[in-house]
C-alpha positions as CSV (number, residue, x, y, z in Angstrom):
1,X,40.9,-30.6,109.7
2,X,43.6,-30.7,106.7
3,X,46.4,-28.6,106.7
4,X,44.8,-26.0,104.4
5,X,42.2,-25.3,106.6
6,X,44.5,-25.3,109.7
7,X,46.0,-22.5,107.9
8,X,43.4,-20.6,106.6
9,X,41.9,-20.6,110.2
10,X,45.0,-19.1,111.6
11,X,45.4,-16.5,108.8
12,X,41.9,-15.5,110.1
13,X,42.5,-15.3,113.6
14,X,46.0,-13.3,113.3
15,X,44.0,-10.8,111.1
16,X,41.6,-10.9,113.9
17,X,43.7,-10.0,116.6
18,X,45.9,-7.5,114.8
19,X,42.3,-6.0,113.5
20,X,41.7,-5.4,117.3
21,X,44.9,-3.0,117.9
22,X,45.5,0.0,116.7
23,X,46.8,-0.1,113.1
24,X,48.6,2.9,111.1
25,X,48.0,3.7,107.6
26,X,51.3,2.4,106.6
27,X,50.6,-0.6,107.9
28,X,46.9,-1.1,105.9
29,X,47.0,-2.8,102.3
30,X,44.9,-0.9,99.8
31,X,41.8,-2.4,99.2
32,X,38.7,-2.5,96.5
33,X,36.4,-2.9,99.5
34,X,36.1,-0.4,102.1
35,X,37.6,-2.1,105.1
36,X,37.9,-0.4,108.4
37,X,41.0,-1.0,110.7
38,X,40.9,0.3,114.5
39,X,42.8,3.2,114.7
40,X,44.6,6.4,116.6
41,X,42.3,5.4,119.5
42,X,39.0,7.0,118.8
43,X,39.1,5.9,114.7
44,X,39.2,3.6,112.2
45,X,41.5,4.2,108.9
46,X,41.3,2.6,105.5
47,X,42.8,2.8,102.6
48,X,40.7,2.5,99.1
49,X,42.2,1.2,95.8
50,X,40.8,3.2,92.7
51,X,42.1,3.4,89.2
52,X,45.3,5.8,88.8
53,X,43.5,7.2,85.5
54,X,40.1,6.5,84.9
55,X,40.0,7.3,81.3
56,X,42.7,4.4,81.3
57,X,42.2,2.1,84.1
58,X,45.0,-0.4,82.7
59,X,47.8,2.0,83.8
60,X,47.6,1.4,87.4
61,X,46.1,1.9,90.7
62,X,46.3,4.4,93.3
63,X,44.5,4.5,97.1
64,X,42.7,7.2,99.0
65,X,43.5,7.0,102.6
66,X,40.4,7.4,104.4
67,X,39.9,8.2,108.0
68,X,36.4,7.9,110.2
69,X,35.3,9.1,113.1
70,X,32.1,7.1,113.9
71,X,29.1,7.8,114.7
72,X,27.3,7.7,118.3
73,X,25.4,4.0,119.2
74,X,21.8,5.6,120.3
75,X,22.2,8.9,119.5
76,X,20.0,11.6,120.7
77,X,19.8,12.8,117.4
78,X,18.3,9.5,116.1
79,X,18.8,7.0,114.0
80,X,22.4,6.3,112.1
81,X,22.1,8.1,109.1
82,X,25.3,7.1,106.9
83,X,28.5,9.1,106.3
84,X,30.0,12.1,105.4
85,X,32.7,12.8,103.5
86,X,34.9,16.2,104.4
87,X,37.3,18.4,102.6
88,X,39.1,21.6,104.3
89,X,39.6,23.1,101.0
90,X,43.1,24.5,99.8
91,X,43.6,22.7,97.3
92,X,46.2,21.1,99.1
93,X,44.5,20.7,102.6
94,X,44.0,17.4,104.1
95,X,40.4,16.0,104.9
96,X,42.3,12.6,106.7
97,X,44.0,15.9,109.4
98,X,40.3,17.7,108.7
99,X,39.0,14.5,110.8
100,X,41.6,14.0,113.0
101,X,41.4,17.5,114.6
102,X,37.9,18.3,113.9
103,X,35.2,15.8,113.5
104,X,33.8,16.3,117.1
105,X,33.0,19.8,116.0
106,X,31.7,18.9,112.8
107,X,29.7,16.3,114.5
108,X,28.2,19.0,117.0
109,X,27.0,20.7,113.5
110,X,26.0,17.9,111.4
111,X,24.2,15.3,114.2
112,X,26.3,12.3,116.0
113,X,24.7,10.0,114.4
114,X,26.9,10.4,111.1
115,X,30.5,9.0,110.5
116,X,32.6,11.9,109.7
117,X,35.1,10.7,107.2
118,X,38.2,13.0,105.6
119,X,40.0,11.9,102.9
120,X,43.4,13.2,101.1
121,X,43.3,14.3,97.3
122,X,44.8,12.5,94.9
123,X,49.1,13.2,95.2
124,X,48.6,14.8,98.5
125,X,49.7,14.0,102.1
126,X,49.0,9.7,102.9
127,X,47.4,9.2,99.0
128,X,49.7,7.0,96.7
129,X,51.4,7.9,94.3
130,X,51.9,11.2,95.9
131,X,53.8,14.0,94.6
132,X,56.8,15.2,96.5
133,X,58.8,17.3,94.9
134,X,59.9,20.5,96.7
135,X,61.6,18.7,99.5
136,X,64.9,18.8,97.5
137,X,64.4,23.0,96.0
138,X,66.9,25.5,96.7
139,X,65.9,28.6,96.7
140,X,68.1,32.2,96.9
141,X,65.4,34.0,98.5
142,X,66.1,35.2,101.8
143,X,63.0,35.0,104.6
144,X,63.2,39.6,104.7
145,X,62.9,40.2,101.0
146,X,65.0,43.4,99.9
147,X,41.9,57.2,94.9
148,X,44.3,57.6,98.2
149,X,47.0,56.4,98.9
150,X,47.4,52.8,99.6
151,X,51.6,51.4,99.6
152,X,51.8,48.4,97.8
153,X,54.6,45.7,97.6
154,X,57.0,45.5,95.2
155,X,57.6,43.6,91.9
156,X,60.7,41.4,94.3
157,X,57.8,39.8,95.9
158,X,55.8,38.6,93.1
159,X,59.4,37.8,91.1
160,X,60.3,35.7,93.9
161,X,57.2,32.9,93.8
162,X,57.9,33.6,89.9
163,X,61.1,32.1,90.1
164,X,60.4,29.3,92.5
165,X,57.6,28.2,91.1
166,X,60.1,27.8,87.7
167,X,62.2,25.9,89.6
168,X,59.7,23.9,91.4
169,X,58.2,22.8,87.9
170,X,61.3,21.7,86.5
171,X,61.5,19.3,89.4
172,X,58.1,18.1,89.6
173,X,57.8,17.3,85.7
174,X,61.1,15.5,86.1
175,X,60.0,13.7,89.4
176,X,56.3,13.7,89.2
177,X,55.3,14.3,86.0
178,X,55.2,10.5,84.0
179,X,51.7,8.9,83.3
180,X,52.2,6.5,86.1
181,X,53.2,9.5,89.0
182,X,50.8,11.4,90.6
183,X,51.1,14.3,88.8
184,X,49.1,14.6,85.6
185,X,46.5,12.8,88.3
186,X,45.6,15.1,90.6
187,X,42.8,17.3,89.4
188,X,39.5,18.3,90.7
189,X,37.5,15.6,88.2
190,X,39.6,12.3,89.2
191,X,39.3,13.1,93.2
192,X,35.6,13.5,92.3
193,X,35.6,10.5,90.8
194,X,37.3,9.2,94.0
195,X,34.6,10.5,96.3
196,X,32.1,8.4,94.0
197,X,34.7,5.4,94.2
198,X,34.4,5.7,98.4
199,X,30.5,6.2,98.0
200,X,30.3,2.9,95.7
201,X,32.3,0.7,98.4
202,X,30.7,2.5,101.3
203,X,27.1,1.6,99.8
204,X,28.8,-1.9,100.3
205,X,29.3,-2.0,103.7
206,X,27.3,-3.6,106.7
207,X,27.0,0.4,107.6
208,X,25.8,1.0,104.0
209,X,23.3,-1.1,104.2
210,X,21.6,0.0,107.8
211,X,22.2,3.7,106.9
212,X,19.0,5.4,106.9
213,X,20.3,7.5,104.0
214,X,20.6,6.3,100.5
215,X,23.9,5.0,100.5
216,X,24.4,5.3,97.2
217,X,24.4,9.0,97.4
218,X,27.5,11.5,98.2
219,X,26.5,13.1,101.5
220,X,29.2,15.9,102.2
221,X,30.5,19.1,103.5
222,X,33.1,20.9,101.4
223,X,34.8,24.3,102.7
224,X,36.7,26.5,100.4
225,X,38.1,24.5,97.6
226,X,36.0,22.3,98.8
227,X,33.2,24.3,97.6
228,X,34.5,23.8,93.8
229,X,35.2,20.3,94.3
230,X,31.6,19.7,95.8
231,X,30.0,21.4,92.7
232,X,32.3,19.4,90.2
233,X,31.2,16.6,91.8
234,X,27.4,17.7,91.1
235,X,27.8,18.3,87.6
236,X,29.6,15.5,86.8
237,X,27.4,13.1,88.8
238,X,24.3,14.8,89.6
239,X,21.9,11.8,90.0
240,X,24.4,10.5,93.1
241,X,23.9,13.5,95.1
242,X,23.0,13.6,98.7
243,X,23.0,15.9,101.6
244,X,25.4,18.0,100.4
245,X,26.8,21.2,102.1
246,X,29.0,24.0,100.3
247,X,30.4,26.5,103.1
248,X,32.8,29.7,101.6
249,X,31.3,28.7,98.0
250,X,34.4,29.3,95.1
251,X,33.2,30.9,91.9
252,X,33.8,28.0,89.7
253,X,34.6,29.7,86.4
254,X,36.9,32.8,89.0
255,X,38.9,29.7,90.1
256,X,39.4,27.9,86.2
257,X,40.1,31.5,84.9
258,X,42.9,32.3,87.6
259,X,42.1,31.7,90.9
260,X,42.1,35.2,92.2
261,X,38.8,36.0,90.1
262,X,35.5,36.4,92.8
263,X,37.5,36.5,95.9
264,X,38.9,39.5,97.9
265,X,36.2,42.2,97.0
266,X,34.7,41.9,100.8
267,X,38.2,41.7,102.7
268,X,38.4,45.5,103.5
269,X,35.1,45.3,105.3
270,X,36.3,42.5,107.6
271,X,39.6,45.0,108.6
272,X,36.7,47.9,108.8
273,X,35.2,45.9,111.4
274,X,37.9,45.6,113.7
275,X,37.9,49.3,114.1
276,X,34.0,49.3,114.7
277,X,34.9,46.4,117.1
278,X,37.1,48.4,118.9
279,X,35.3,51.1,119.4
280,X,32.7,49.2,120.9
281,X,34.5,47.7,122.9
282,X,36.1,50.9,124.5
283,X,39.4,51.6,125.6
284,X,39.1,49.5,128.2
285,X,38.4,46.2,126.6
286,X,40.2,47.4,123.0
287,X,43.8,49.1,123.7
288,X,44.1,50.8,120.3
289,X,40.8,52.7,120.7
290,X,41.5,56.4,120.1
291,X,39.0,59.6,119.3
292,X,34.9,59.3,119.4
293,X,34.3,57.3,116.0
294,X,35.7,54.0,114.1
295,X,37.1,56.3,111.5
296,X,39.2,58.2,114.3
297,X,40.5,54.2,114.9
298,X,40.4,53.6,111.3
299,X,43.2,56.8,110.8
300,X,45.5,56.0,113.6
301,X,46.1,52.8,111.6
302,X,46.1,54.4,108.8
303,X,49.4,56.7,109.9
304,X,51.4,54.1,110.3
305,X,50.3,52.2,107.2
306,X,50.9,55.1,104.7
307,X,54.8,55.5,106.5
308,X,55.8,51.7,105.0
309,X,56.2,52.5,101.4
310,X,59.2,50.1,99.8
311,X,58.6,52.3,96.6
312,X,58.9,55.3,97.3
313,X,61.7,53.9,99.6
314,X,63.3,52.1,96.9
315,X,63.0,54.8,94.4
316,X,65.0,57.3,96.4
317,X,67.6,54.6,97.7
318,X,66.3,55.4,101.7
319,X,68.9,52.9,103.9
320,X,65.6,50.9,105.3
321,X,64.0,50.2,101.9
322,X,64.2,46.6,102.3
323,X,62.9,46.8,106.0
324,X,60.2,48.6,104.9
325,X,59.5,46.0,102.6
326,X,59.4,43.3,104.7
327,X,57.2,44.7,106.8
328,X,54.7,46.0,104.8
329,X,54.4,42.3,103.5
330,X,54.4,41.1,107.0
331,X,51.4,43.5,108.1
332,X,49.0,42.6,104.5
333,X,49.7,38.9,104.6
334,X,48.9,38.8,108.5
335,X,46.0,41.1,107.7
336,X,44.7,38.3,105.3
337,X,45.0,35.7,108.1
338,X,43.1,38.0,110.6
339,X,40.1,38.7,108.0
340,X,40.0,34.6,107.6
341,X,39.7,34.4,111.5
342,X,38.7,38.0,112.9
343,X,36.7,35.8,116.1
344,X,40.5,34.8,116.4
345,X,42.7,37.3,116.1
346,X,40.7,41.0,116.5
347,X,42.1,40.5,120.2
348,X,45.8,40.2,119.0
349,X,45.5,43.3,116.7
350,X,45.7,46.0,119.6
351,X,49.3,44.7,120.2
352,X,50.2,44.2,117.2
353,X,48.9,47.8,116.0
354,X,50.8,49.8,118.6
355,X,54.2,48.2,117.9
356,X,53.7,48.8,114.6
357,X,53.2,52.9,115.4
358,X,55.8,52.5,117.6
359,X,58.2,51.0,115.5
360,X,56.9,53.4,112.9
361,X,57.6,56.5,114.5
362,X,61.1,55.4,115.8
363,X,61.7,54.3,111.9
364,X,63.3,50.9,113.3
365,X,60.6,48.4,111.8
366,X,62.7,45.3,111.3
367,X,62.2,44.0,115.3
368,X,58.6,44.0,114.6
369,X,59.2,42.3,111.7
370,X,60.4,39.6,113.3
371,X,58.0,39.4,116.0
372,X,55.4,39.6,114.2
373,X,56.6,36.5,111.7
374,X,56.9,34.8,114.4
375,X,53.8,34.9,115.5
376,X,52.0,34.5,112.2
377,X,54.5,32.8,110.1
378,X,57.3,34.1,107.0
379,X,55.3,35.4,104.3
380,X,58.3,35.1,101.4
381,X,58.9,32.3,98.7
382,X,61.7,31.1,101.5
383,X,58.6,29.3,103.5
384,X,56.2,28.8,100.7
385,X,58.4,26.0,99.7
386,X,58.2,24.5,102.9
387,X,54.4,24.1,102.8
388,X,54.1,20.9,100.0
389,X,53.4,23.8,96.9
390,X,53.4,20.9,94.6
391,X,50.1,20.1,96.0
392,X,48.0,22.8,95.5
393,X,49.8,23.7,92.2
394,X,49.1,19.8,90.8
395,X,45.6,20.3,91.4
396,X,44.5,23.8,90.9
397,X,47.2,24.3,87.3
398,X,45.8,21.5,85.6
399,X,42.6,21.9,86.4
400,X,43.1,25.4,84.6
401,X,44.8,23.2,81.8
402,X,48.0,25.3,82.2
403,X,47.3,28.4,81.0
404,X,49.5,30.2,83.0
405,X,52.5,28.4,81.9
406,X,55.6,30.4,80.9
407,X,53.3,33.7,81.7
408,X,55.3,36.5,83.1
409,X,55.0,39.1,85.8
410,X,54.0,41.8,82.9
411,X,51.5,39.2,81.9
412,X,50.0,38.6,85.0
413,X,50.1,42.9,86.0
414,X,46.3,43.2,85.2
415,X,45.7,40.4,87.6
416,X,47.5,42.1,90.4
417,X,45.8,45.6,89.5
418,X,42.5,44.2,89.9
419,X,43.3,42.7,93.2
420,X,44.4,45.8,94.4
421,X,41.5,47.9,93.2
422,X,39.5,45.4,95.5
423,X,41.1,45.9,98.7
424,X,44.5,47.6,100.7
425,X,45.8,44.5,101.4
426,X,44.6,42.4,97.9
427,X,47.9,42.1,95.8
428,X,49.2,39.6,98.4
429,X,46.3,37.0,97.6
430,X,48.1,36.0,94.0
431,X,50.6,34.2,95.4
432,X,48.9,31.3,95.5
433,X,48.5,31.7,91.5
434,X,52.0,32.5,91.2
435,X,53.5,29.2,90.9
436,X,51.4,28.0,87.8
437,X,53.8,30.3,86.0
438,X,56.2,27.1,86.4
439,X,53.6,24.1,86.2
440,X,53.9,22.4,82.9
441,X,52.6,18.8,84.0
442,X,48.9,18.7,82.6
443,X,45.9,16.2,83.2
444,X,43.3,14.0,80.5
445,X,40.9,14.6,83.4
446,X,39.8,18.0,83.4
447,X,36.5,19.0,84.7
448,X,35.9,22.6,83.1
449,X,31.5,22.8,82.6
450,X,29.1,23.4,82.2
451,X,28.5,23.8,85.8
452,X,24.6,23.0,87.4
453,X,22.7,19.9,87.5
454,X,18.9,18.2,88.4
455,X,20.8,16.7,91.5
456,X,18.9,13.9,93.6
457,X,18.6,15.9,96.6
458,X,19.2,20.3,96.5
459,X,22.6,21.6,98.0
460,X,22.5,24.0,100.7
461,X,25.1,26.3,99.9
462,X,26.3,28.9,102.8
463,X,27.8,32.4,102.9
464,X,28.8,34.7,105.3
465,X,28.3,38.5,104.5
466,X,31.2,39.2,104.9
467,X,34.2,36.4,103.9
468,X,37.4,37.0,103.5
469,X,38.2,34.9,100.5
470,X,35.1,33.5,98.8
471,X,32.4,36.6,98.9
472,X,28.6,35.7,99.4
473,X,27.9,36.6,95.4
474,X,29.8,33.5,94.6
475,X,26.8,31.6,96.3
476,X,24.4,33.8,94.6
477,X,25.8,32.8,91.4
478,X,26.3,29.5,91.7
479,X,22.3,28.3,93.4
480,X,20.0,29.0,90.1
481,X,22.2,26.2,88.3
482,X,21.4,23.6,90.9
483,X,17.7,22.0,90.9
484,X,16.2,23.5,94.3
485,X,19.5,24.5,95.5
486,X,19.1,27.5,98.3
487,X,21.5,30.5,99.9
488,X,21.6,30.1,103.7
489,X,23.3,33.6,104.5
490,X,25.4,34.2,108.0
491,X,25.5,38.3,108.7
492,X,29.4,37.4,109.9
493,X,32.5,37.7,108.9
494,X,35.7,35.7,108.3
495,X,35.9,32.8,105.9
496,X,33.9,30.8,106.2
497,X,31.0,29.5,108.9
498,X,32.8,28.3,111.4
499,X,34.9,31.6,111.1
500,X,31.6,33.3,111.9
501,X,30.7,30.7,114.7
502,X,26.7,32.0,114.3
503,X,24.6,29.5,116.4
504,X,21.6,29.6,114.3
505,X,23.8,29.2,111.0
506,X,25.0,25.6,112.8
507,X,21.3,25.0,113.7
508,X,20.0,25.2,110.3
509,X,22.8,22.8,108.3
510,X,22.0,20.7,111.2
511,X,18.4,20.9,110.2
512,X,20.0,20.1,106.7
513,X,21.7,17.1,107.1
514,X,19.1,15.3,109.4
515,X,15.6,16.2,107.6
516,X,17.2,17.0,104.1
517,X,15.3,20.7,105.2
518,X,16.1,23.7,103.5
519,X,15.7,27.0,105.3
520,X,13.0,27.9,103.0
521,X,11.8,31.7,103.9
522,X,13.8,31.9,106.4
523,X,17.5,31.8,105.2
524,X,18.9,34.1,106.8
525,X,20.7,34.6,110.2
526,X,21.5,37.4,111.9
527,X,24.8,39.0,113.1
528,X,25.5,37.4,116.8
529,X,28.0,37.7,119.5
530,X,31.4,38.8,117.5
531,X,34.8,40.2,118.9
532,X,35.9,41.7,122.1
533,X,32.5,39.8,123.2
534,X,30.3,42.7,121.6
535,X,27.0,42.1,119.7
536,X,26.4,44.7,117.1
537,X,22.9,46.4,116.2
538,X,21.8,46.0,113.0
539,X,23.7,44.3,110.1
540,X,27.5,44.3,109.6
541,X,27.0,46.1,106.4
542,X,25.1,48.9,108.3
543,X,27.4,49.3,110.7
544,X,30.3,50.1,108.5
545,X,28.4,52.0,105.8
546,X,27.4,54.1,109.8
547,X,31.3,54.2,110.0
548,X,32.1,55.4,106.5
549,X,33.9,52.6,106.4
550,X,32.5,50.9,103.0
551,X,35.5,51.5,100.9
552,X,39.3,51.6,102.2
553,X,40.8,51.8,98.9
């Protein structure tokens, strides 16, 4: 054997054995194939190189880290039908942490006898290039920022992501903005063009090849964001579409317009709810419970809401106008997180209520404050920048091609209005929008429409009644543009399915993804087993229209 081959041989075998321990995804070279390294245990990780910019593929590369949880040899639920792609939404969120911390439950849903694959967005978390650019932002803000009647929080608050997103996209076009950075790369269009990229090497594979799915075609389950990344993906490549899943469905032109657009209007039912809930339940099982009705529930809160107005506070120079604050921010933007997960959190709001009126009536309100942020995290621009803004901002700015730059707080006043005609807590959900006052870094890869296609397979779309964040009209909308597309609607709350957790909602995208089913006439699924372990009569929406509960605003 010559010395070349001697060589060759053992370059094999040490790739071999290293192949057989666990690697880490700093470890693996990008690669135009889809190869699969051992990894974390229980998965194998990869890394996939793609063009940096595909209307320019001489600039450069870039990889998608891709992580897979595998399917089950044998399964009960038959033969291996190929693999899914993920994404948690955001934009921003991780589908490589998606996997890690999730793809057993996504399994239960989907079948075991799919790989569950996540993968991170372009600029994001393990991609490369990646944008990081906050790490080194200061910031002056402090974590306690100094029909009827709702209080509402003041201009400081919005000011404050105003000015850090400024500063944050000073540093991000200085650091992140050149054509070969991440940042005029990170749009909605290229990571489509990504997922089609993974589905080309996948279809590839020894698994892409024994897949009883056309492996050719994007199979996948998109959350959230995830929702508008799905559809982009349909009407860019409609012909390569597969099983596809859109759960907490974004109103594509409400996100390009602003975000904030087709969102909240549902939220105030979710925080009716818990007062139904608890009445329900009884005083025995629901500590707040007070009177004979919801609405008896319903106006205890509602005394201790009305007493934390910063306005009126600031306007007459009270001494706790800055506590008041604070709080008042506290209580909406841990409202928003209960809404998201009521099946979650409805148990922890007894507590939290009846320090609030305690606090309240003793007019010290800063302790719970600060017990209350530390059980569902600082609200203020202080921890925003904490959180890797630069990623969400990269990808949902440009895919609005900048048109918030350089707006101002006056400009964006009839954004916040509107939110707060849709619900007592709704002001708070701009932040997210806030920082693409300061985003100047734009994109030649813009997806913006037409929206709709004659897909290769129809896209189950699914909506709660009632979700926090991305309301069941959104789906509505969106189905007559997609060939054979259908509505599977959960009576549940929260965003999301899984927020719900309605056993016959899992059942039928089960159905879904292993017979390419539909629910045809039967599309709908009834309200189930919700808080405090109580099952409600009749639909959600009956039961707090029953509570005159239908409009808190």
């Amino acid at each position: 054997m010559g010395i070349l081959n001697v060589f060759v041989v053992l370059c094999l075998l040490s790739f071999a054995a290293a192949s057989l321990e666990n690697c880490t995804f700093q470890q693996i070279a990008p690669s135009k194939s889809l190869l699969w390294c051992p990894c974390e245990d229980v998965f194998f990780c990869a890394k996939l190189q793609v063009p940096l910019d595909y209307q320019n593929e001489d600039l450069g590369q870039a990889s998608v880290p891709l992580i897979k949880y595998p399917a089950v040899s044998n399964s009960s639920d038959g033969p291996y039908q190929g693999m899914i792609l993920v994404n948690p939404g955001g934009p921003g969120a991780s589908g490589v942490e998606e996997a890690r911390n999730n793809a057993t439950t996504i399994q239960t849903i989907i079948g075991t006898n799919w790989d569950v694959v996540g993968f991170d967005g372009r600029g994001m978390w393990l991609s490369e290039p990646v944008a990081n650019c906050s790490t080194n932002t200061t910031s002056n803000m402090n974590s306690v920022l100094n029909s009827r009647f709702v209080p509402r929080v003041t201009d400081e608050f919005y000011s404050s992501y105003i000015e850090f997103g400024k500063e944050l996209g000073v540093r991000c076009e200085k650091d992140t903005g050149g054509d070969n950075d991440a940042g005029p790369h990170m749009t909605t269009a290229v990571t489509a063009r990504d997922m089609l990229s993974v589905v080309d090497a996948f279809a590839k594979t020894e698994d892409g090849r024994k897949a009883s799915k056309p492996s050719n075609l994007l199979n996948y389950y998109g959350i959230s964001y995830g929702t508008f990344l799905g559809q982009t993906f349909a009407s860019m490549f409609p012909s390569r579409v597969g099983n596809i899943v859109l759960d907490g469905v974004v109103n594509p032109e409400g996100y390009l317009t602003n975000f904030t657009s087709a969102s909240v209007n549902h939220i105030d039912g979710i925080i009716a709810s818990f007062f139904i809930y608890c009445h329900a339940a009884g005083p025995d099982n629901c500590s707040y419970y007070t009177g004979t009705t919801p609405k008896d529930i319903y106006d205890r809160f509602n005394q201790s809401f009305e007493q934390l107005d910063p306005r009126k506070a600031e306007a007459e120079n009270w001494s706790n106008a800055t506590d008041l604050e604070a709080a008042l921010l506290t209580l909406k933007v841990s409202l928003l997180a209960v809404a998201d997960s009521p099946l979650s959190y409805f148990g922890l709001l007894p507590e939290v209520l009846q320090g609030l009126e305690v606090a309240v009536a003793g007019q010290d309100v800063g302790p719970w404050t600060a017990q209350i942020t530390a059980l569902m995290g600082d609200p203020t621009a202080a921890s925003y920048k904490t959180q890797n803004p630069e990623w969400s901002l990269g990808v949902m700015c440009a895919d609005q091609n900048n048109k918030l730059y350089n707006k101002t707080l006056e400009d964006l006043r009839p954004l916040i209005e509107d939110l707060q005609e849709q619900s007592i807590i709704g002001e708070v959900w701009i932040k997210a929008e806030l920082g693409c006052t300061g985003w100047s870094i734009k994109s030649n890869d813009v997806f913006a429409g037409p929206f709709g296609g004659d897909t290769a397979t129809p896209i189950l779309f699914v909506s709660n009644t009632y979700d926090s964040v991305t309301p069941i009209e959104n789906s509505l909308s969106s189905v007559p543009r997609y060939k054979n597309a259908q509505v599977l609607t959960i009576d549940g709350m929260g965003h999301t399915s899984a927020a719900a957790y309605n056993l016959c909602g899992f059942a039928k995208v089960k159905a879904y993804f292993q017979t390419t089913q539909l629910p045809g006439n039967d599309s709908f699924c009834a309200l189930e087993q919700g808080p405090f372990g109580i099952t409600l009569n009749g639909t959600l929406e009956q039961n707090i229209m029953d509570a005159n509960l239908l409009n808190l605003v």
